[in-house]
N, C-alpha and C positions, 0 to 999 in steps of 0.2 A: 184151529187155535184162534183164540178171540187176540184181538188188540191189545197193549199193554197201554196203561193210562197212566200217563205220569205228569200227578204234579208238578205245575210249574214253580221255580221257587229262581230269586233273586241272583242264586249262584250261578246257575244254569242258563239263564237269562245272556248273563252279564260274557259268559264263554261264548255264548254264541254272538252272542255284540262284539267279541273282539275279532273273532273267526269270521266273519261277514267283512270287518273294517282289512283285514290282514288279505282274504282272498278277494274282495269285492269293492277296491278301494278306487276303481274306473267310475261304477256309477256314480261314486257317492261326491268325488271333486267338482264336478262343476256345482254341487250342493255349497260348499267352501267359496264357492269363489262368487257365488250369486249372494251368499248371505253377507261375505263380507262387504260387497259392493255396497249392496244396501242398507249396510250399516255406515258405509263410510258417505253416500251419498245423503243420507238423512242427516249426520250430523254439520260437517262444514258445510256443503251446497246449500241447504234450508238457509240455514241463518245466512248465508249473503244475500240468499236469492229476496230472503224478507226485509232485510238492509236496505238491498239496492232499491226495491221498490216505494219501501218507507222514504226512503230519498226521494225519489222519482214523483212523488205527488205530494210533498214537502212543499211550501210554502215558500220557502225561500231558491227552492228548485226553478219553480214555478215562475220567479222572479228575476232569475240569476240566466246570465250567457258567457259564453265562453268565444272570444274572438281572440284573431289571428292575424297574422299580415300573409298576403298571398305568396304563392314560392314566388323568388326571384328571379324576374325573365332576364334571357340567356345574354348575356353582354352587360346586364344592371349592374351599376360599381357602388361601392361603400358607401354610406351616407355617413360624415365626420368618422372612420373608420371603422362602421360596426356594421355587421353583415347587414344587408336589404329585406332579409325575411324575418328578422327580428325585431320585438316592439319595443323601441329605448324609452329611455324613465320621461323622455318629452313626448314621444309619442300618445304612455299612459295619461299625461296630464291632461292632452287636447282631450281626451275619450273620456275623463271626468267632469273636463269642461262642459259637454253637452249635456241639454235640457234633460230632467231626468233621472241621472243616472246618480246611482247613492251613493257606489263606493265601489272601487277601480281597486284586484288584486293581483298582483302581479305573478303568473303560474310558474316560479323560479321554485327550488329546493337547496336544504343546504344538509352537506353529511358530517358528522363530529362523535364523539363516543361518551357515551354515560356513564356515570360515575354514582352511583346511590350512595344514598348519607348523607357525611359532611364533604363541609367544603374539601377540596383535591390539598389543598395547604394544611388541614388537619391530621393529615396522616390517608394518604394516597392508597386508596387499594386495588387491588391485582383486576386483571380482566373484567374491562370497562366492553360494556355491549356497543357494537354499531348501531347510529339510528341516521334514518333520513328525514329531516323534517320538511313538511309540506306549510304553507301558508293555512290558519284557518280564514272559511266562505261560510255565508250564509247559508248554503242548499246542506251543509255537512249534517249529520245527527249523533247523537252518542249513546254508548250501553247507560253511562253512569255517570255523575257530575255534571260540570260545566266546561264554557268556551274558555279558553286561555285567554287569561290577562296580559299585562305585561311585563309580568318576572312567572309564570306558567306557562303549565307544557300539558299539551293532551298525549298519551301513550296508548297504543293498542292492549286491549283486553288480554292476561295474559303474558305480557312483555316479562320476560326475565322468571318465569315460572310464578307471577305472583299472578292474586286475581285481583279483580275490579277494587272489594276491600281493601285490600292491602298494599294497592297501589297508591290508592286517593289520598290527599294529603301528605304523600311520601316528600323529600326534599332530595335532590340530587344536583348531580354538576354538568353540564353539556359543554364539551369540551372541541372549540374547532379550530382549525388550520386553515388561516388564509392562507393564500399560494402567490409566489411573487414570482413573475413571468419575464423571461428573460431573453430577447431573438441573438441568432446567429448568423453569420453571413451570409446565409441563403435565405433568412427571411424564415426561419421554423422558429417557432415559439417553444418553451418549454418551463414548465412550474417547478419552482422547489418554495419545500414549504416554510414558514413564515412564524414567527412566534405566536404561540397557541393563543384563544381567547376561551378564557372559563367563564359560564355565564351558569348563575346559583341560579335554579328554578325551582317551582313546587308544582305537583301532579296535581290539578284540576279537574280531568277527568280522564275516561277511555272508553275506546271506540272498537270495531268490531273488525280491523283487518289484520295483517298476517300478524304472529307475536312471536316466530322464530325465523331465522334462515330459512330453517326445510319446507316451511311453508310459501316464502317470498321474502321479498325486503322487508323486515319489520318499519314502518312508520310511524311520526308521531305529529303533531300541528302544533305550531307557534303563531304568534300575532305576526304579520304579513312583514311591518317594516323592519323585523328583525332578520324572518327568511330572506328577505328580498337583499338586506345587506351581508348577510352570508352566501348566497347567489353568486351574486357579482362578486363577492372575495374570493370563488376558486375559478373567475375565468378571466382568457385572456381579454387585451381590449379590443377586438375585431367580434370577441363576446358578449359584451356587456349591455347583452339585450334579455329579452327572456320569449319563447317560445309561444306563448299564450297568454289571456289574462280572462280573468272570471270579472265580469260589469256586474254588478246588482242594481236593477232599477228597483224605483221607489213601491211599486205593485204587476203584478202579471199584465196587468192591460198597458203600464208603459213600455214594459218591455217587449209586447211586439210590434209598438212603433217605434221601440229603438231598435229592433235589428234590421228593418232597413234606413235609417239611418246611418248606423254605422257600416251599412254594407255600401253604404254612398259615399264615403270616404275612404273607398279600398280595403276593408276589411273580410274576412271572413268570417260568418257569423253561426254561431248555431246553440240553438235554447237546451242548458244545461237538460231539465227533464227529457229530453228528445236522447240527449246522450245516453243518461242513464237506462230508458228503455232500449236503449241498445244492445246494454250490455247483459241487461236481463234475461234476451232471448235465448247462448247458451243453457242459463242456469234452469230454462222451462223445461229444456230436453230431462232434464237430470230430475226435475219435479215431478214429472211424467215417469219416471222410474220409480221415482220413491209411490207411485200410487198402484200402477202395475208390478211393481217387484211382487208382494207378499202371495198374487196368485202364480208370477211365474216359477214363484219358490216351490211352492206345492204341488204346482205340475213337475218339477224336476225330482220332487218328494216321491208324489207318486211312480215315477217313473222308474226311480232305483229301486223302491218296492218291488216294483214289477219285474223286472229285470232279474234281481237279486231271488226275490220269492221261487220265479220259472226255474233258475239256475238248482236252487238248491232244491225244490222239489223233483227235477231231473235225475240230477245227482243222489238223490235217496231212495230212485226209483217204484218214485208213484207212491199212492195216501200212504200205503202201509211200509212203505220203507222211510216217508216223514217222519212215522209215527214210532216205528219201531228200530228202524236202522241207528247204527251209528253211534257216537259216544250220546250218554243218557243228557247232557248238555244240550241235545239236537230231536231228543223225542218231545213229538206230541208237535202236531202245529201253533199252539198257541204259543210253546215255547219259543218257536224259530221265528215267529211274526213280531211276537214281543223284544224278541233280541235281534232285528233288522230295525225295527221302531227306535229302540237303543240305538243305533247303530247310527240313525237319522239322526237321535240328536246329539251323538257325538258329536258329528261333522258339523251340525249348525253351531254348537257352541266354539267350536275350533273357526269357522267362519264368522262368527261375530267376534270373536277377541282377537282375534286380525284386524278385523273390520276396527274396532275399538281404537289398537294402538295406532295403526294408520291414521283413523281419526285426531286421535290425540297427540300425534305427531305435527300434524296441519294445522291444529287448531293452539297449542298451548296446554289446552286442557280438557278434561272430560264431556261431552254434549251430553245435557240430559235427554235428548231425542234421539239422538244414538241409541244409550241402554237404553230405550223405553223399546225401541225397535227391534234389539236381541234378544231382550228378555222374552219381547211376544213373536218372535222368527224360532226359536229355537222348541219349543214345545206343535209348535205350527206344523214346521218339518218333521217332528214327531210322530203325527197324528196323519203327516200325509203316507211318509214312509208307513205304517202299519197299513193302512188300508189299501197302499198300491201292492200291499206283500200281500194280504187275503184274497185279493183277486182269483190267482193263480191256483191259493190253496180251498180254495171257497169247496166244499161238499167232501175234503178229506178226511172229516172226523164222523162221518159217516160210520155206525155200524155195520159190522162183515153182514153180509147173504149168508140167509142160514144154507147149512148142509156144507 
């Protein structure tokens, strides 16, 4: 008896696409979980990883250090009562005073809650967002606008579900708590807070870092003598230093005769771009994915082909039980190759709208390098799934030996 030949058609297909995902759902996850990776690393990792480097050879990078005071050796007591490892508002002036140097920020932050719209005294509304403001520095860059003046505010990209659009020009209220510190007869300090200050700002521009909780601290930058008095308003006085300060010399070439300089005055010093390439080298591993993923995808493509193809040509016991065994869903190998192929890009598309939300959980909002990556991941897998399934079946549609 000859073979029976059955057209493949879309119904049949699609049966065996579900009956591959339902018995053969081992090969197919680590498909899921390598596409979503690589969706979620193409869209937030890129864009920092091109941020931090646009920073990092940035002109005002280039120009800019980031100094310290050394830790405090073991016995050193308070100076006018503020710890000894922290740089007070006189220390910042001596380090402005030197030849040089352009402009002394001090690395303090300050936290208070946003308000969009009108002023908080027009009619106050519900759940105002946390934001941490940082001092704006020279080495900074942005998506959109400009640097904060001083009645502005820069805000990360995405802040509050809005974009860049719809941020710029927006009016809101930043709303902060100093804290008033109060010791106990042990000598413990402790804050309670203090009558609020509302400060009316306008969005200037936005920048490229977190713009939700889930993704980090959302931040935002102000002009320095505003953070720097919000700083010092939530701490105590054995406080009221700040950690760090960012120097901007006048050109690249002063500033590496001021960092020893200031390293001659007990400071610790180290050039802003030096930092930033620091931080870069994570984000290379992850670049290095996004260039390897798309063949490692198609090796895992192929591979569940293969797997799945063996399994089920076993299972129907050899060419002619492919061909003929079984519900008419399952005959003919083109059919069962075409419906494993399915079957691949089920799983990629389920891998990339993972990959997606993930994304857009971290970021705020949608990457267009993201989809551009699922759109082209998911026919990929496709295309490998089929060919690692005809392997197996390669010379089954052969005609019977006569007689």
């Amino acid at each position: 008896m000859g073979s029976i030949e059955v057209r493949p058609t879309w119904r049949g297909t699609a049966a065996v696409a579900r009956k591959v995902i339902r018995g053969h759902w081992g090969p197919l996850l680590p498909l899921v979980v390598a596409v979503a990776l690589t969706v979620v690393v193409t869209g937030p990792v890129h864009r920092a990883q091109d941020e931090a480097e646009a920073r990092a050879t940035s002109e005002g990078a280039q120009r800019s250090l980031t100094v310290w005071e050394r830790p405090a050796a073991e016995g050193e007591t308070e100076s006018e009562g503020v710890r000894p490892d922290l740089l007070t508002e006189a220390r910042l002036a001596e380090i402005a005073e030197l030849p040089g140097v352009r402009t002394v920020v001090a690395g303090g932050s300050g936290v208070g809650e946003v308000y969009p719209g009108a002023p908080v005294g027009e009619g106050e509304p519900t759940d105002p967002a946390m934001l941490r403001v940082l001092p704006w520095t020279a080495d900074l860059s942005l998506r959109a606008g400009d640097p904060p003046g001083l009645t502005e505010i820069v805000l990360p990209d995405g802040f509050a579900g809005r974009s860049a659009e719809e941020l710029l020009g927006e009016r809101l209220v930043f709303r902060h708590t100093p804290l008033v510190w109060e010791g106990d007869p042990d000598g413990v300090e402790s804050g309670r807070g203090n009558e609020p200050v509302d400060v009316e700002l306008t969005v200037a521009g936005v920048h490229g870092g977190p713009a939700s909780p889930a993704e980090g601290e959302p931040w935002g930058y102000m002009t320095p003598g505003i953070v720097q008095m919000f700083h010092l308003a939530e701490r105590p006085r054995r406080e009221q230093g700040f950690e760090s300060a960012r120097v901007e010399a006048y050109g690249p070439d002063r500033a590496d005769r001021l960092v020893e300089e200031l390293r001659a005055t007990g400071l610790v010093v180290e050039p802003v771009a030096v930092e930033l390439r620091r931080l870069t080298a994570p984000l290379d591993v992850a670049a290095v994915w996004t260039r390897v993923a798309p063949w490692a995808v198609f090796g895992l493509g192929m591979f569940a082909g293969l797997v799945i193809g063996a399994v089920r040509m076993t299972a129907g016991g050899g060419s002619r039980g492919v061909r003929d065994g079984g519900s008419s869903a399952d005959r003919g190998p083109r059919v069962g190759a075409v419906g494993v192929a399915l079957a691949g890009v089920a799983s990629a598309a389920a891998g990339a709208l993972i990959g997606l939300v993930i994304g857009t959980v971290f970021t705020g909002m949608w990457s267009g390098a993201a989809v551009a990556t699922a759109v082209v991941l998911v026919p990929w897998v496709g295309m490998a799934t089929l060919l690692g399934t005809g392997l197996p079946w390669r010379g089954t549609h052969r005609p019977p030996a006569p007689g």
